[in-house]
C-alpha positions as CSV (number, residue, x, y, z in Angstrom):
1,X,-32.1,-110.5,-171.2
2,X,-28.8,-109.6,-169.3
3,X,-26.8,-112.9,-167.8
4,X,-26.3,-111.1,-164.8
5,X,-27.4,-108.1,-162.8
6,X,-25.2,-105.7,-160.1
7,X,-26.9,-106.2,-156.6
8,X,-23.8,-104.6,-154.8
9,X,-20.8,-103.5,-157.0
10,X,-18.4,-103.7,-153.7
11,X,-15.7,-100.6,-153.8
12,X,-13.9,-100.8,-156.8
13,X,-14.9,-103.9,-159.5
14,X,-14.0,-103.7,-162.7
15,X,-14.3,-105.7,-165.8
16,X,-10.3,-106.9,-166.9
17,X,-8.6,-109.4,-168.7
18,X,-5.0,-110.0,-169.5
19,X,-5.0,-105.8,-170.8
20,X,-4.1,-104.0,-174.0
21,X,-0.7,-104.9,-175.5
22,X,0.8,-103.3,-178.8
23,X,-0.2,-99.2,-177.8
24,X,1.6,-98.2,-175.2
25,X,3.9,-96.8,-178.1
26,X,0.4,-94.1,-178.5
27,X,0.2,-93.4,-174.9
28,X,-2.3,-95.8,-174.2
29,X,-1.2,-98.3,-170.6
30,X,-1.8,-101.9,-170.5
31,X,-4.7,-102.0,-168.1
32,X,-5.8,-105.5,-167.3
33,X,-5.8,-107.6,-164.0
34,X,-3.8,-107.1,-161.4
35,X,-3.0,-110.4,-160.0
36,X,-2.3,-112.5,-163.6
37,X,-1.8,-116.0,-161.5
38,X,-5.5,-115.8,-159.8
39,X,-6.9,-114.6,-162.6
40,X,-5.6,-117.2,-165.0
41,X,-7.4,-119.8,-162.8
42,X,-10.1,-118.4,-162.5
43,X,-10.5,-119.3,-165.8
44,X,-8.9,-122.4,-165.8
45,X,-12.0,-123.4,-163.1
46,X,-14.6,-123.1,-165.5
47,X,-13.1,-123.9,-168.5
48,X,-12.5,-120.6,-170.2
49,X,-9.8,-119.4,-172.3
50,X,-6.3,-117.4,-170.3
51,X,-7.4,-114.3,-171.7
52,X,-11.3,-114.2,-170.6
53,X,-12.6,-111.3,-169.2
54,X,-13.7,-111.2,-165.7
55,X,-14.4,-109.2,-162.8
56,X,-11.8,-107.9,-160.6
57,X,-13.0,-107.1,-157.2
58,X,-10.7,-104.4,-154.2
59,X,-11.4,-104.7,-151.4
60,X,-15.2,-106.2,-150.7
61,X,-16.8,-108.4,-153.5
62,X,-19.9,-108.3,-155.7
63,X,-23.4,-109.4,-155.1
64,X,-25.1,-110.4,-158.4
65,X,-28.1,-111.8,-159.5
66,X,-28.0,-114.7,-161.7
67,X,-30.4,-114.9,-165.3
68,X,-28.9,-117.9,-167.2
69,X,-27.3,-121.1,-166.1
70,X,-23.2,-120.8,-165.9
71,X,-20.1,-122.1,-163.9
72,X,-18.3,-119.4,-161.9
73,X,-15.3,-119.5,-159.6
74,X,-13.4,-117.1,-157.1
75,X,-9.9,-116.8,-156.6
76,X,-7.5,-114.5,-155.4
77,X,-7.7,-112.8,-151.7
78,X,-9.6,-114.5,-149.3
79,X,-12.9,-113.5,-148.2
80,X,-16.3,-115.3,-147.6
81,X,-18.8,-116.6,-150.2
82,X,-22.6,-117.6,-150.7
83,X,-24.6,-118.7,-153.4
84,X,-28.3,-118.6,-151.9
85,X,-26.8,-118.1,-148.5
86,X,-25.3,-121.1,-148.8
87,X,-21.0,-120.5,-147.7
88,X,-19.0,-121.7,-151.4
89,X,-15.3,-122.5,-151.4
90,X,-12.9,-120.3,-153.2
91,X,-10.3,-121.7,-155.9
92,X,-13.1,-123.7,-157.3
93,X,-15.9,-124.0,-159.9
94,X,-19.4,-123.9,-159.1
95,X,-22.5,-124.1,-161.4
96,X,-25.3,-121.4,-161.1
97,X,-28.8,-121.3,-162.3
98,X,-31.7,-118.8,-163.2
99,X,-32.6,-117.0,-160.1
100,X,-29.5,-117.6,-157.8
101,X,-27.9,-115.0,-156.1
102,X,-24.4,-114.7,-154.9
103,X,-23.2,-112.4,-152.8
104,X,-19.4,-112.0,-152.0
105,X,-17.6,-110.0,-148.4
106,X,-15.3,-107.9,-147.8
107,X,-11.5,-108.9,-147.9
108,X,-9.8,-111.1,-145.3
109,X,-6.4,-111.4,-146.7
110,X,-4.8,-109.7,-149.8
111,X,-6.3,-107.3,-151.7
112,X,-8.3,-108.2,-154.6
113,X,-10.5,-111.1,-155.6
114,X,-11.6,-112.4,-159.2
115,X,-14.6,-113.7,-160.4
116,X,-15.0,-115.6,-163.5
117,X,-17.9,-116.8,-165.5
118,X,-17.6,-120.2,-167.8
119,X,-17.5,-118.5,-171.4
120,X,-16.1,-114.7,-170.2
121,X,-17.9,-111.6,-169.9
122,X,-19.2,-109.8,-173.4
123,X,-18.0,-106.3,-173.6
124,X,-17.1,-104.6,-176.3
125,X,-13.4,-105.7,-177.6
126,X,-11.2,-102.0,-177.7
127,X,-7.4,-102.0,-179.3
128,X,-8.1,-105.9,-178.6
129,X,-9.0,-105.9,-174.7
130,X,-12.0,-106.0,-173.0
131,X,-10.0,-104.5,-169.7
132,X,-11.5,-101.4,-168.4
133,X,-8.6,-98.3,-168.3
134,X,-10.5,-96.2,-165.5
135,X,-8.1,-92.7,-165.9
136,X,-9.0,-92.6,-170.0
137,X,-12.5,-94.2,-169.1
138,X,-12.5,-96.7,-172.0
139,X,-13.5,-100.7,-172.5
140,X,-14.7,-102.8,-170.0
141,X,-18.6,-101.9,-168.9
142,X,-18.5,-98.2,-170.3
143,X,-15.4,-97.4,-169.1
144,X,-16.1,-97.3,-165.4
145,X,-16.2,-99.4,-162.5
146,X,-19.5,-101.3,-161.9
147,X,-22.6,-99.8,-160.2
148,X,-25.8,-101.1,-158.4
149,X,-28.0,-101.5,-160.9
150,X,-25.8,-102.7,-164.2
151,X,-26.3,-105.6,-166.4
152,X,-23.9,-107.3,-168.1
153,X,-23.8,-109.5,-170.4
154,X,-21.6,-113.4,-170.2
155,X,-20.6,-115.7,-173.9
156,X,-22.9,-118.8,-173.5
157,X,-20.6,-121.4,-172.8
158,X,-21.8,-124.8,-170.4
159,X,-19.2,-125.7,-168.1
160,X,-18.8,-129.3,-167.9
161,X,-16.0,-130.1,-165.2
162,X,-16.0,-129.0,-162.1
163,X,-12.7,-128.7,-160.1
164,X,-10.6,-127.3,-157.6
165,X,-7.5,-126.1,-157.3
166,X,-5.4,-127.9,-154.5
167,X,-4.6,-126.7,-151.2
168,X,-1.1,-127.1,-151.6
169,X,-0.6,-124.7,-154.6
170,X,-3.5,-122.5,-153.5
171,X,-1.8,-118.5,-152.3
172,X,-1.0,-117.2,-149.3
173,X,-1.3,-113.9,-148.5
174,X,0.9,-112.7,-145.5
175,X,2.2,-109.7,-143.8
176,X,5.9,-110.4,-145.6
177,X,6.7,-111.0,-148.7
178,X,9.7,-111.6,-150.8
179,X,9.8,-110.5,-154.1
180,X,12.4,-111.3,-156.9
181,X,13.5,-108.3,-158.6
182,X,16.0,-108.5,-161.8
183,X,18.7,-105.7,-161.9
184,X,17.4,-102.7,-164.9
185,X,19.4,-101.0,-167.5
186,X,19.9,-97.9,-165.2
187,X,21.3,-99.6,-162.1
188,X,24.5,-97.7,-162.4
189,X,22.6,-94.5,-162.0
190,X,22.8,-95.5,-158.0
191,X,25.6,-95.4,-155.5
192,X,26.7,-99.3,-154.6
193,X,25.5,-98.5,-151.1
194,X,22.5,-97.0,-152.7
195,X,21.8,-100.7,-154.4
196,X,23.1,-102.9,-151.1
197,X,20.6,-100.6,-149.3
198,X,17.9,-101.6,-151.5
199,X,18.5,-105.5,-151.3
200,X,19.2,-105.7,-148.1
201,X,16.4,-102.9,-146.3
202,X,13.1,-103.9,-145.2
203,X,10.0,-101.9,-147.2
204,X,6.4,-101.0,-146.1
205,X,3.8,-101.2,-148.4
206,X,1.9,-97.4,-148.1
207,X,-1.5,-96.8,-148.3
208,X,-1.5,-94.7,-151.3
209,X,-0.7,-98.0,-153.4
210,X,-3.3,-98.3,-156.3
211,X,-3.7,-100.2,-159.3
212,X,-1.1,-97.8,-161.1
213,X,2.0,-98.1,-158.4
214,X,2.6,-99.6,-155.2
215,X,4.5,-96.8,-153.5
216,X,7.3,-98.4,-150.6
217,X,8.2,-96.5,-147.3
218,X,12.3,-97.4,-145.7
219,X,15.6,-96.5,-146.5
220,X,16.8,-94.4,-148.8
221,X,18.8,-95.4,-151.9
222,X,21.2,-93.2,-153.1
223,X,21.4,-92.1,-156.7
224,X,25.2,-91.2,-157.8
225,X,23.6,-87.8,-159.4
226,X,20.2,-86.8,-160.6
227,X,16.8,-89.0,-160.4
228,X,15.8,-87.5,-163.6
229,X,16.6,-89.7,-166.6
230,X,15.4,-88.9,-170.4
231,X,11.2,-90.4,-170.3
232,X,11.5,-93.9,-171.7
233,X,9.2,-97.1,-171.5
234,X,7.4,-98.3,-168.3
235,X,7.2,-101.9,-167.6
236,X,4.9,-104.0,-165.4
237,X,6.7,-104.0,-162.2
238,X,9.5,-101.8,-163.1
239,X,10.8,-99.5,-159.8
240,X,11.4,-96.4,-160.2
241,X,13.6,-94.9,-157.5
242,X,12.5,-90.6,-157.7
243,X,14.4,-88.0,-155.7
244,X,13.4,-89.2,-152.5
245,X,14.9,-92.3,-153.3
246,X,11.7,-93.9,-152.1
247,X,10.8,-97.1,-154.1
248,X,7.3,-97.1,-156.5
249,X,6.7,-100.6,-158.3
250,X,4.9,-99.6,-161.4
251,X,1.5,-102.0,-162.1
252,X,-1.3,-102.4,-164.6
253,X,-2.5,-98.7,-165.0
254,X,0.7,-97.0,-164.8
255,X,2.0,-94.4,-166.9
256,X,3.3,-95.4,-170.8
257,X,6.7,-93.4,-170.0
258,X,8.8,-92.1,-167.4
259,X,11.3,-89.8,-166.6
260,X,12.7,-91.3,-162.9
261,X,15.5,-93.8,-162.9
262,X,14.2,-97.6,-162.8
263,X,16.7,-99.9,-160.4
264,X,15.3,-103.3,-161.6
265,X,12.2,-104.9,-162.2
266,X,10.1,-106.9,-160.3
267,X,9.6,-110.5,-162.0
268,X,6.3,-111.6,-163.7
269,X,5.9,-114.2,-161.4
270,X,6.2,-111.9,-158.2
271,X,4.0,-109.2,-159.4
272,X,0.7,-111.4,-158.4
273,X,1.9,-111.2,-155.1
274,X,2.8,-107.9,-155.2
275,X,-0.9,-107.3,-156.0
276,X,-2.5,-108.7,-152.8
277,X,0.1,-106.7,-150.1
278,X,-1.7,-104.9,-148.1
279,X,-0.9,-101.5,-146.8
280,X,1.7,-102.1,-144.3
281,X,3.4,-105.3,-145.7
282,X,6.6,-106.1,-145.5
283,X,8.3,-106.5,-148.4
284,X,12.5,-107.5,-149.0
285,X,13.3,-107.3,-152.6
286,X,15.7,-110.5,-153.6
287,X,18.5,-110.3,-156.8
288,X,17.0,-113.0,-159.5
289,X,19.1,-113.8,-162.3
290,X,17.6,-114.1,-165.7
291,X,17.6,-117.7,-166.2
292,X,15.6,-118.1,-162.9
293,X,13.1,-115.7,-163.5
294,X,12.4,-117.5,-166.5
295,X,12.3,-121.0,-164.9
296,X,10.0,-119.7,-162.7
297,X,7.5,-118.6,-165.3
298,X,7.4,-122.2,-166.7
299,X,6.9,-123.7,-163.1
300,X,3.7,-121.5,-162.9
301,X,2.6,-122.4,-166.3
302,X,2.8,-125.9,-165.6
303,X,0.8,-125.3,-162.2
304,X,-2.0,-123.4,-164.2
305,X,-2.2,-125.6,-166.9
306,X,-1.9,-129.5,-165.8
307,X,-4.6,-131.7,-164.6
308,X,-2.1,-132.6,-161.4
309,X,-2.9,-128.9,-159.9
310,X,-7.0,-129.7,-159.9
311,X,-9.4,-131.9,-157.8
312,X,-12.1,-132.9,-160.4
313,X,-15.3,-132.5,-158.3
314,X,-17.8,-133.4,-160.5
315,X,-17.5,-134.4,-164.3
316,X,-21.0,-134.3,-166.7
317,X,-19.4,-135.5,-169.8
318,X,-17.5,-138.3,-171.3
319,X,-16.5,-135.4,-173.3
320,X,-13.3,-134.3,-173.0
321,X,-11.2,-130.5,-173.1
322,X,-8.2,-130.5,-174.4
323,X,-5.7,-127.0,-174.7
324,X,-4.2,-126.5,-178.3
325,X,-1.9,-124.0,-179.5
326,X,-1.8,-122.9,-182.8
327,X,0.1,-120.4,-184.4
328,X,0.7,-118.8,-180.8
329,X,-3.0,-118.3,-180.6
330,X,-4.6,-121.2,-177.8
331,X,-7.9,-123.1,-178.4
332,X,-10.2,-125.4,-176.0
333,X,-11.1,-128.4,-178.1
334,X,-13.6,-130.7,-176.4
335,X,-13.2,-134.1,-178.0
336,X,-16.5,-136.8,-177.5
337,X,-16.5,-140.5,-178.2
338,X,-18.4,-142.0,-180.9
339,X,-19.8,-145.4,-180.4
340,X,-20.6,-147.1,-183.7
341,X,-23.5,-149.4,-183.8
């Protein structure tokens, strides 16, 4: 019996995780979520490993028809919620049961919404991801997005503690954004006024965005010669400027390589954001240094990862979970008293 059937597949929902690392060197992209931050706590809420796969929603949400007990939680752009017509709280865990239906609305603010399940989504692991890469139509459910009608399949796993994330740290999706960008290799491949234009212009996000580029409408930036450079790597969140000097922020599906002059790189912790602007959004890219990219990376860590960041709403244990790294690989040991008689 399936753990969950399709009642409405929304727009665009995809199974994703944290996407295929180690082949882009064969031509084959990264995939995986778009928005890393809400996705990571979505797991977090119902106790599930960083790299669990989950549903990825654009746009309008799911309806789904429970068949086994599980927690869930949604994150990520804001939009209305019902479990059994009753309204649920985003950034926070909820327990379901045999028979329940929930049934997620379109999107208020931001762009895309995730949905996890306590013990991750089983589909078939391919190159070591379970993300679905829609243009080569592999992994995920069949290599497509989801349709009224599937079943899919979730790990048995009880969730145990239920929690929310606190209002404080929860997102904010706005109308501006300002997002940290650290100068690239080819910088010098632009006119100074070229890169003071770019810092210091104000950018629309354009409706032909999708999950391989963000494409940027405003002032042009000047290249000292040709756009054209030799095809090399693609990043998450590089920018390539083309001939038209018009800015495209490369994202989870992009190409492998590339043949357009890159003027920097947006930073890890930006490109979350970067995923919920919606068409017309303002954006003013910033100069980050290095070092403060990187000290920004451990102050989300340490939001994602400690108990301060969570409201414990309902604990059924005197169990307890406990995060352990070993050998770079991270494990959820749950650790139970024993009373001797």
């Amino acid at each position: 019996m399936s753990s969950l059937k399709i009642l409405d597949a929304g727009l665009l929902t995809t199974v994703q995780d944290l996407g295929r690392y180690g082949y882009q060197r064969y031509g084959v992209s990264q995939s995986g979520v778009m928005d890393i931050f809400s996705s990571r706590v979505a797991n977090e809420l119902v106790g599930n490993l960083k790299d669990d796969a989950l549903l990825e929603m654009t746009l309008k949400g799911v309806s789904i028809k429970f068949s086994q007990e599980m927690g869930i939680a949604i994150t990520g752009a804001k939009c209305d919620a019902y479990i059994n017509d009753q309204k649920i709280e985003l950034w926070r865990s909820y327990k379901v049961f045999c028979g329940d239906i929930l049934k997620i609305g379109f999107i208020k603010e931001g762009v895309r919404s995730y949905l996890s399940f306590s013990g991750g989504i089983d589909v078939p692991l391919i190159m070591g991801s379970r993300s679905t890469n829609l243009k080569a139509n592999i992994g995920g459910f069949e290599g497509r997005k989801l349709k009224v009608g599937d079943e899919l399949k979730v790990f048995s796993k009880e969730i145990k503690i239920l929690k929310k994330l606190k209002e404080e740290i929860t997102p904010k999706y706005g109308k501006e954004m300002d997002i940290g960008v650290i100068i690239g290799q080819q910088h010098n491949y632009f006119t100074e006024t070229g890169k003071k234009i770019f810092f210091e212009s104000e950018y629309t996000i354009k409706s032909e965005s999708d999950r391989m580029g963000i494409r940027v409408s405003g002032n042009r930036v000047e290249h000292i010669g040709s756009a054209d450079i030799i095809s090399d790597g693609i990043t998450f969140g590089a920018i390539q400027i083309p001939g038209n000097g018009q800015p495209i922020i490369m994202m989870a599906d992009r190409q492998t390589t590339g043949g357009y002059t890159k003027i920097g790189n947006v930073i890890s912790t930006d490109l979350s954001k970067m995923a919920q602007g919606i068409p017309g959004c303002k954006l003013k890219f910033m100069k980050i240094e290095l070092e403060e990219a990187v000290n920004k990376i451990k102050e989300e860590e340490k939001i994602i990862n400690s108990l301060d960041s969570y409201i414990i709403i309902s604990e059924e244990s005197a169990s307890k979970l406990y995060r352990v790294t070993v050998n770079n690989k991270t494990y959820m040991v749950e650790v139970s008293e024993i009373k001797r008689g």
